[in-house]
C-alpha positions in Angstrom: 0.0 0.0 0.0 1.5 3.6 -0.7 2.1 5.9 2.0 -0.7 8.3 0.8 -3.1 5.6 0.8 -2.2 4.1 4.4 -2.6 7.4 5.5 -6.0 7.9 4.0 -7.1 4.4 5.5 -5.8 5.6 8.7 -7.6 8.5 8.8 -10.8 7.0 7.6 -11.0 4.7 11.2 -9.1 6.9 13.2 -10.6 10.2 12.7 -13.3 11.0 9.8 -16.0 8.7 12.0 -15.2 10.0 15.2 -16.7 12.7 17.1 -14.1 15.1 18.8 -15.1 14.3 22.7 -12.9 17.6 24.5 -9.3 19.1 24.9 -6.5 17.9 26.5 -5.7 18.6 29.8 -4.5 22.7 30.1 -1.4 20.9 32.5 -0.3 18.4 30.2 -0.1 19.9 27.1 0.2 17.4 24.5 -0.6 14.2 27.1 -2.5 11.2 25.7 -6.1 9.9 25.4 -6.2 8.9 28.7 -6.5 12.9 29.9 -9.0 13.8 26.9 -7.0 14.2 23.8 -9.4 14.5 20.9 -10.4 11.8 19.0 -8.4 11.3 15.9 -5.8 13.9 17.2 -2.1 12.9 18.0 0.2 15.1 20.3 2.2 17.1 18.9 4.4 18.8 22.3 8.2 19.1 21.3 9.9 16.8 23.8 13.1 16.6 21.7 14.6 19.6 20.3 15.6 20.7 24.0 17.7 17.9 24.2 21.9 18.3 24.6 24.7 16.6 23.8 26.8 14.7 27.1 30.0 14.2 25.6 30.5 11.6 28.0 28.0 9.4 26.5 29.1 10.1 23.2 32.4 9.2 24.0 30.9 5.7 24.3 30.4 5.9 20.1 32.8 3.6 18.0 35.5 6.3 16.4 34.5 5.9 13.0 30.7 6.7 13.9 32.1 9.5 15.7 34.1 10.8 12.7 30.7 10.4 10.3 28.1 12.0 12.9 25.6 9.7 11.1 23.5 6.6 11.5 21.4 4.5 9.6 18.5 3.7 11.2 15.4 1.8 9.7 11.9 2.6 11.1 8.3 0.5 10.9 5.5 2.4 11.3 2.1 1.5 12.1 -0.6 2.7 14.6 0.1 5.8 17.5 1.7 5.5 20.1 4.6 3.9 18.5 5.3 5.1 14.9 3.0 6.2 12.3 2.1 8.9 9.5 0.9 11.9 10.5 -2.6 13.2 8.2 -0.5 14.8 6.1 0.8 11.4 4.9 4.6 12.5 5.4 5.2 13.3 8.8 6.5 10.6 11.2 5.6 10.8 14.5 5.3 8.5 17.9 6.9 7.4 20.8 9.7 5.4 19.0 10.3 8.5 16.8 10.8 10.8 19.7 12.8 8.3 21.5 14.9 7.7 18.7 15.7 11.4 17.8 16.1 12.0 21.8 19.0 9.3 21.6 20.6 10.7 18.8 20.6 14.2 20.5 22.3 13.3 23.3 24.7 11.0 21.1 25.4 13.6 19.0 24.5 12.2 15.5 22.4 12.7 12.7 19.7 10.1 12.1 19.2 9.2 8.4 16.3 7.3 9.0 14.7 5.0 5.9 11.3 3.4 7.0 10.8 -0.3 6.1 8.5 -3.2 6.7 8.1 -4.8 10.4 9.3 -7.8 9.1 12.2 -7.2 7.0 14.0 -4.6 9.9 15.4 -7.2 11.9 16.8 -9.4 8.9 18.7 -6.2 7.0 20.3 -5.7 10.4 22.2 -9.1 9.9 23.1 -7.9 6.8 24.5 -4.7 7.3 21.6 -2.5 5.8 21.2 -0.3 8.9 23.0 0.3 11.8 19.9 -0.3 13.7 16.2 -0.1 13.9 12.2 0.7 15.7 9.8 -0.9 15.5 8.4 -1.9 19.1 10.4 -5.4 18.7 9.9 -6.9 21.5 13.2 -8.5 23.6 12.3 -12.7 23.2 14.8 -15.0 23.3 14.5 -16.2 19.5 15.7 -12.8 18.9 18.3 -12.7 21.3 20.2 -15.3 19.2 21.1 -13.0 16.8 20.0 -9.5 17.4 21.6 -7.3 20.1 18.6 -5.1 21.8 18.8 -1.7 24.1 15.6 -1.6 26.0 13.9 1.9 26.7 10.1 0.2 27.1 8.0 -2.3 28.6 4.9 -3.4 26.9 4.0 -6.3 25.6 0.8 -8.1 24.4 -3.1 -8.0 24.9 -6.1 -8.5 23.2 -9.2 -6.2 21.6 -13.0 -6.9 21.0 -16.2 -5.1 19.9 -18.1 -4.0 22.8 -20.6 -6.4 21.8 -17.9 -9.2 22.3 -19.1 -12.2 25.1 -15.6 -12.7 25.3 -14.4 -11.5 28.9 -10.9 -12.1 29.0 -8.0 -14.3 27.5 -5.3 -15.9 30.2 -4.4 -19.2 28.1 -4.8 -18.8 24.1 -6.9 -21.9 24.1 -9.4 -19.0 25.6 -9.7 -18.1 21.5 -10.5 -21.4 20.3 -13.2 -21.2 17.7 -12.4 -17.6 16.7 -11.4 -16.0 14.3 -7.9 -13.7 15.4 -6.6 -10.7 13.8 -2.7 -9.9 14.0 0.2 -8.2 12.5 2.6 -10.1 9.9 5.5 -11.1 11.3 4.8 -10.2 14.5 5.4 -11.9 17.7 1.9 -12.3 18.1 1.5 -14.0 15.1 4.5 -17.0 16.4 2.6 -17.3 19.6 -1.1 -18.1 18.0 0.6 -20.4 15.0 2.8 -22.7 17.9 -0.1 -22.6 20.0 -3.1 -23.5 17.6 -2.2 -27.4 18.2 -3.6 -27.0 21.6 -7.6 -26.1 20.7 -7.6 -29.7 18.9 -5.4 -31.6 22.3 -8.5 -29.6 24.2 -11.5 -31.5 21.8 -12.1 -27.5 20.5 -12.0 -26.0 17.3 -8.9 -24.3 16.2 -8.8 -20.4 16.4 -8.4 -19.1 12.7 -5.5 -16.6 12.3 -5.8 -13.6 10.1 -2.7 -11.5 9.5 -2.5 -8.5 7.6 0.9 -6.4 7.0 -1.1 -3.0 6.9 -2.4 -1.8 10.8 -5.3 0.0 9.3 -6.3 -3.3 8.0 -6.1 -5.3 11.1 -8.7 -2.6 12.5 -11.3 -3.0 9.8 -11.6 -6.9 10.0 -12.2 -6.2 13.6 -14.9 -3.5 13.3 -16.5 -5.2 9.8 -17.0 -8.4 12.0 -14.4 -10.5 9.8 -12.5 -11.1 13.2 -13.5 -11.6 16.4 -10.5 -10.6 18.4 -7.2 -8.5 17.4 -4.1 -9.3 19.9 -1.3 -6.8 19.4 1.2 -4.5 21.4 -0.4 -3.3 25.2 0.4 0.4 23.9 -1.0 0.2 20.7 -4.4 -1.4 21.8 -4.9 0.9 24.5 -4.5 3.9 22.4 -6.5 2.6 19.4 -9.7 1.8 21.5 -10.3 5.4 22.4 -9.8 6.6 19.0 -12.2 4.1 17.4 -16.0 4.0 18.5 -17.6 0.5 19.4 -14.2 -1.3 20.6 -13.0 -1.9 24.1 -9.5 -3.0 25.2 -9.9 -6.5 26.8 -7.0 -7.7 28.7 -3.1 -7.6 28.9 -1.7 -11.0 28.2 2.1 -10.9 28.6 4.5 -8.3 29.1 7.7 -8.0 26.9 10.6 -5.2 26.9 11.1 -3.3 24.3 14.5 -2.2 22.5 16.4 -1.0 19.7 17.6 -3.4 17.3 21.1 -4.2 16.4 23.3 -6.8 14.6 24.2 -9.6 17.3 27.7 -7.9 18.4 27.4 -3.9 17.9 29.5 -1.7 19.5 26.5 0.3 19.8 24.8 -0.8 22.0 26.8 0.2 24.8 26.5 4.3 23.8 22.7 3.8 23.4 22.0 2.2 27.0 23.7 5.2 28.5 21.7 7.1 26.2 18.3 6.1 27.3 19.9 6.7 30.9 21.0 9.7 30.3 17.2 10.9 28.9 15.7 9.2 32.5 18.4 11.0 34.4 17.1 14.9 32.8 13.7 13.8 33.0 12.7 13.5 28.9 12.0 9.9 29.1 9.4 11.0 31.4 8.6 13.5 29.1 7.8 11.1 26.0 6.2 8.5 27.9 3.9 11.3 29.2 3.0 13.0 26.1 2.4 9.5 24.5 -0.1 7.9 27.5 2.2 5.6 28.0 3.7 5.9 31.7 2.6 2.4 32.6 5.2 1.5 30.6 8.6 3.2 32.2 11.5 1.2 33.1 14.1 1.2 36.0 17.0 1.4 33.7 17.9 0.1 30.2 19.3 -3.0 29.3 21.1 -4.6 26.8 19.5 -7.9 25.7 17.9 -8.8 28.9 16.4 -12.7 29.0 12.9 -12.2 27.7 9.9 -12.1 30.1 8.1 -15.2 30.7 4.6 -15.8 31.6 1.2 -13.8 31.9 0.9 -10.2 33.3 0.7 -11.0 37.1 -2.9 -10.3 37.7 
């Protein structure tokens, strides 16, 4: 799908069929849904440009990256709060935009950033294509194996229905037997449901039906159209997608996952870009971000590089 189009599908469910329900909160300029941001609007406060170089951190930068001032960095966009198209159908904007360029600020380098498909980021890493990448990839083991991650999030996965859904909540994925489940392509929400289908038939149940779709927007419309029954994808992302759309509800966290930047198994990167994202929760702009985005829930204590991945459901 062009850009221009995937913004015009975007628009249509986030915006055109929405009534504007207030104003954001006069004290937090900028701050998510959760304080009355209008339907189909997106913050827009400036939570980077402030932002200084600490030579000390920067010091942590490989000499030749250094010398260049430059980094390649590949983005995938999708749905608010993480990365998506503006309206306008050119702007990028999200929380692993502004995360990204606060990094580089206090680095000292200029992003040249290229966006590319969820699924084809963490392969061109291997090959040397970028030097890293976005995308709200999730720290698993797989992954670990041979991408290097620097965590700056915490989110994870969950699950969204229609309001007229009888389904209450999902704590085992044998919950979704029998229906039909909307995801992202190459996603890890879509490994999960395909190593777990085998279970509805051990169980005597029908199999859930999984229906993946590369576009975001699209993953939206089967749910709303009634061609899905469920949608699992990032904590964040549902949260903030139910109160722009009428008629959907957020059901449940499933499983919490930390969140990093991607590198090639090995970067000397990573180091500089840990005490990066320390550096921003030290001055107080990782607070900053995670405010203007609704996204606080999802703070950390400190980043990490390649942490084990979390196991099990979201403690109830």
């Amino acid at each position: 799908m062009s850009r221009s189009r995937h913004s015009a599908l975007f628009a249509l469910i986030t915006a055109a069929a929405l009534t504007l329900t207030g104003c954001a909160d006069p004290a937090e300029p900028g701050a998510g849904t959760a304080k009355g941001e209008a339907k189909g609007k997106t913050p827009t406060t400036d939570v980077v440009s402030s932002v200084k170089k600490v030579d000390a951190v920067a010091a942590l930068l490989p000499e030749e990256v250094r010398k260049a001032g430059t980094l390649r960095i590949a983005a995938a966009t999708g749905s608010p709060p993480g990365a998506f198209y503006e309206a306008d159908g050119t702007t990028l904007s999200g929380a692993d935009i502004d995360f990204a360029d606060a990094v580089a600020k206090v680095l000292g380098v200029e992003l040249k950033r290229e966006v590319a498909s969820f699924e084809a980021i963490l392969p061109a890493l291997g090959s040397g294509k970028y030097d890293l990448g976005t995308g709200n990839f999730g720290v698993t083991d797989v992954r670990r194996k041979t991408i290097d991650f620097v965590t700056y999030i915490n989110d994870g996965q969950g699950f969204a229905v229609r309001e007229d859904s009888k389904l209450k909540e999902v704590t085992d994925l044998t919950d979704l037997c029998g229906l039909n489940v909307s995801t992202g392509a190459g996603t890890t929400f879509e490994v999960a449901l395909q190593e777990n289908l085998p279970r509805c038939a051990e169980k005597g149940e029908k199999p859930y039906e999984v229906k993946t779709y590369a576009d975001p927007a699209a993953v939206w419309l089967s749910l709303k159209q009634g061609r899905t029954d469920v949608n699992m994808s990032t904590i964040n992302g549902l949260r903030y997608a139910v109160t722009q759309q009428e008629g959907l509800r957020f059901l449940n966290e499933f499983k919490r996952l930390d969140v990093g930047f991607a590198f090639k198994k090995g970067s000397p990167l990573t180091p500089a870009f840990q005490a990066a994202v320390n550096q921003l929760k030290k001055d107080g702009t990782y607070d900053r971000i995670l405010k203007k985005w609704g996204t606080t829930e999802s703070a950390i204590e400190t980043s990490q590089i390649s942490p084990p991945e979390l196991k099990g459901p979201t403690p109830k």
